[in-house]
C-alpha positions in Angstrom: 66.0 -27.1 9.6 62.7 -28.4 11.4 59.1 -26.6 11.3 59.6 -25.5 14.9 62.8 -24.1 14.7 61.6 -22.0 11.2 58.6 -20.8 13.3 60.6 -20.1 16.2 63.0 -18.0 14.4 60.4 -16.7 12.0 58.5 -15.4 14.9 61.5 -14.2 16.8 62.6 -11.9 14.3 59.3 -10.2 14.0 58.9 -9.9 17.4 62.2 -8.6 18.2 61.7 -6.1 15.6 58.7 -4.6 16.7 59.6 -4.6 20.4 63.7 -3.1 19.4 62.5 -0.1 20.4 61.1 -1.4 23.8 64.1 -3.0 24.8 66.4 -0.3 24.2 64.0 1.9 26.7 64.1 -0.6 29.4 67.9 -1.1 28.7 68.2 2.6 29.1 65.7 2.6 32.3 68.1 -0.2 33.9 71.2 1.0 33.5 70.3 4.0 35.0 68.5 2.4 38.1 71.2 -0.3 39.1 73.9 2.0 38.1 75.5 -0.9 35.5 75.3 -1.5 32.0 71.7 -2.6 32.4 72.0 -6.5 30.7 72.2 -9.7 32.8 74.2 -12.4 31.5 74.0 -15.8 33.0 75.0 -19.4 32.3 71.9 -21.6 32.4 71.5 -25.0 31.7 70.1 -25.6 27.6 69.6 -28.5 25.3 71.4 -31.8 26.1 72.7 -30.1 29.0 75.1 -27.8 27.2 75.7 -24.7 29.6 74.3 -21.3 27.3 74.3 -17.4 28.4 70.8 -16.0 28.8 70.8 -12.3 28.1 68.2 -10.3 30.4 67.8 -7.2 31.4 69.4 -6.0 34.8 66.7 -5.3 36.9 68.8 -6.2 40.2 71.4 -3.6 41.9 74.7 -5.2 41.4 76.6 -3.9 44.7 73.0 -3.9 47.2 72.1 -7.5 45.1 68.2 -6.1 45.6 65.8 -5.5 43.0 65.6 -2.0 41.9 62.4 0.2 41.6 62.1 0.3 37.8 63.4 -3.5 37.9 59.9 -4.4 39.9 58.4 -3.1 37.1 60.2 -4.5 34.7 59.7 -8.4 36.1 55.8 -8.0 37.2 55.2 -7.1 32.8 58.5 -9.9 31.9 60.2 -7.1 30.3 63.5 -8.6 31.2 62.5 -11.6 29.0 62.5 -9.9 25.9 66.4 -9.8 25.4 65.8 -14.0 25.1 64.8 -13.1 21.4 67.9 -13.1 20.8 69.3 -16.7 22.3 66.0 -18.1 20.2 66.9 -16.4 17.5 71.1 -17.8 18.1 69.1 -21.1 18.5 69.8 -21.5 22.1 66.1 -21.3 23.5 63.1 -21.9 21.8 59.8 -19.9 21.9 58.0 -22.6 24.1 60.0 -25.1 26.0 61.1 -25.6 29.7 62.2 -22.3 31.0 66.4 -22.5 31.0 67.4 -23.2 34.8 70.8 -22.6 36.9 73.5 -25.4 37.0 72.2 -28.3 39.7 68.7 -28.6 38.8 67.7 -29.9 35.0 70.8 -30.9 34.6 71.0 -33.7 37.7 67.7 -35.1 36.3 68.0 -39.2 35.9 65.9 -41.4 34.2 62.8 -40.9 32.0 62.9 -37.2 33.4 66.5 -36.8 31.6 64.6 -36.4 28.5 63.4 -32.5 29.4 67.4 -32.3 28.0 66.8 -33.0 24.7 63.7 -30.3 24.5 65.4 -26.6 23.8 65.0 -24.3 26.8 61.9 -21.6 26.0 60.4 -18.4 26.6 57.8 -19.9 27.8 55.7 -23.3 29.1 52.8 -24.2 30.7 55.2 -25.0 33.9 55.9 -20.9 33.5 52.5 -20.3 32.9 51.3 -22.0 36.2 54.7 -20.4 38.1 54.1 -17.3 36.5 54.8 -15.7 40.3 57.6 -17.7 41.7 59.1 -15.3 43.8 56.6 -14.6 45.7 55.5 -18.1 46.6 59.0 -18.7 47.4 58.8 -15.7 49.5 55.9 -16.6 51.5 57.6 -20.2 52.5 59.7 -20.4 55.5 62.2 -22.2 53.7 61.8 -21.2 50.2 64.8 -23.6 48.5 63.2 -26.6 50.6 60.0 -25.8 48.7 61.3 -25.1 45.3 63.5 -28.6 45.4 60.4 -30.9 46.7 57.2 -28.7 45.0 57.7 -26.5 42.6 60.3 -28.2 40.8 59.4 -31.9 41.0 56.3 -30.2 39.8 57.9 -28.3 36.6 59.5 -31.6 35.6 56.2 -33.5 35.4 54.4 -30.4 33.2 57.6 -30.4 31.0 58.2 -34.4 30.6 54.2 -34.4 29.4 55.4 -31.2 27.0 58.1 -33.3 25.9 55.9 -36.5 25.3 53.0 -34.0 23.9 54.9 -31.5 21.7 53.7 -29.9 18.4 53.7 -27.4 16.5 50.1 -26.5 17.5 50.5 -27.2 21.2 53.6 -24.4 21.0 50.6 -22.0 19.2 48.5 -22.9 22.6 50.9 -22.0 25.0 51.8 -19.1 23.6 48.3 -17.7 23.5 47.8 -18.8 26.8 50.9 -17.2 27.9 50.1 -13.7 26.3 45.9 -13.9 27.6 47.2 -15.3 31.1 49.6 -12.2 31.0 47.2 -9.6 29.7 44.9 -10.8 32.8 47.3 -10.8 35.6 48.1 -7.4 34.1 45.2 -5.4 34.1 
């Protein structure tokens, strides 16, 4: 087993066990607002392009396929990331790495970008970091999967190729600061 996977699943575990007790709230929240059983499952693309289930929580109504009230709440403070623990922890995702994508994106990548496949799928990146509000660029464009394919995700393969070429155990320290101080300040 390598240093990054002992720290990532070192880490993981105490994480997960001090923030159980959070999850199970928002699990409880979310099933109660989208009227379902309050996880999200979905088959992203992982390591070496394997296909992997990411465990969320639900934060979008199932039959009006909108985002809920609490689930608003839950995305703007990443609540819904927390259940990832667990696929770190089953040694699907990492703590830091590219963030795991849907079928069609990381997984049509050619040449020298191809090698984001052999980096795990993470929590979090600097590429996350920098998108940290997605949705509502996307929102703001008039054609919103136009932009994602030529910006935002040509983009997210350049920080994530540089991660890939860059990576260490220190750099994953970094990031993960960043990510919790870049958090804490969109948050207050």
């Amino acid at each position: 087993m390598n240093t990054k996977r002992l720290f990532d699943l070192f880490l993981s575990i105490i994480i997960l066990t001090t923030v159980v007790f959070l999850i199970i709230f928002f699990w409880l929240l979310a099933s109660i607002d989208t009227k379902s059983k309050g996880f999200f499952f979905q088959k992203r693309v992982g390591q070496y392009g394997k296909l992997f289930t990411i465990y969320k929580l639900q934060t979008v109504h199932p039959k009006t396929g909108k985002i809920s009230r609490i689930g608003n709440f839950i995305r703007r403070y990443k609540f819904d990331e927390l259940p990832q623990l667990i696929n770190v922890i089953k040694g699907d995702m990492s703590l830091v790495g590219p963030r795991p994508d849907i079928e069609g994106y990381y997984d049509n990548l050619t040449g020298e970008s191809k090698k984001i496949l052999n980096l795990k799928p993470g929590l979090t990146s600097e590429a996350s970091i920098k998108y940290y509000n997605e949705e509502q660029i996307l929102k703001k464009q008039k054609d919103a999967l136009c932009y994602n394919d030529t910006i935002i995700f040509p983009d997210k393969v350049k920080m994530n190729l540089d991660y890939y070429y860059n990576q260490s155990l220190l750099l994953d320290i970094k990031i993960m600061l960043k990510t919790i101080f870049k958090g804490h300040k969109r948050n207050e």
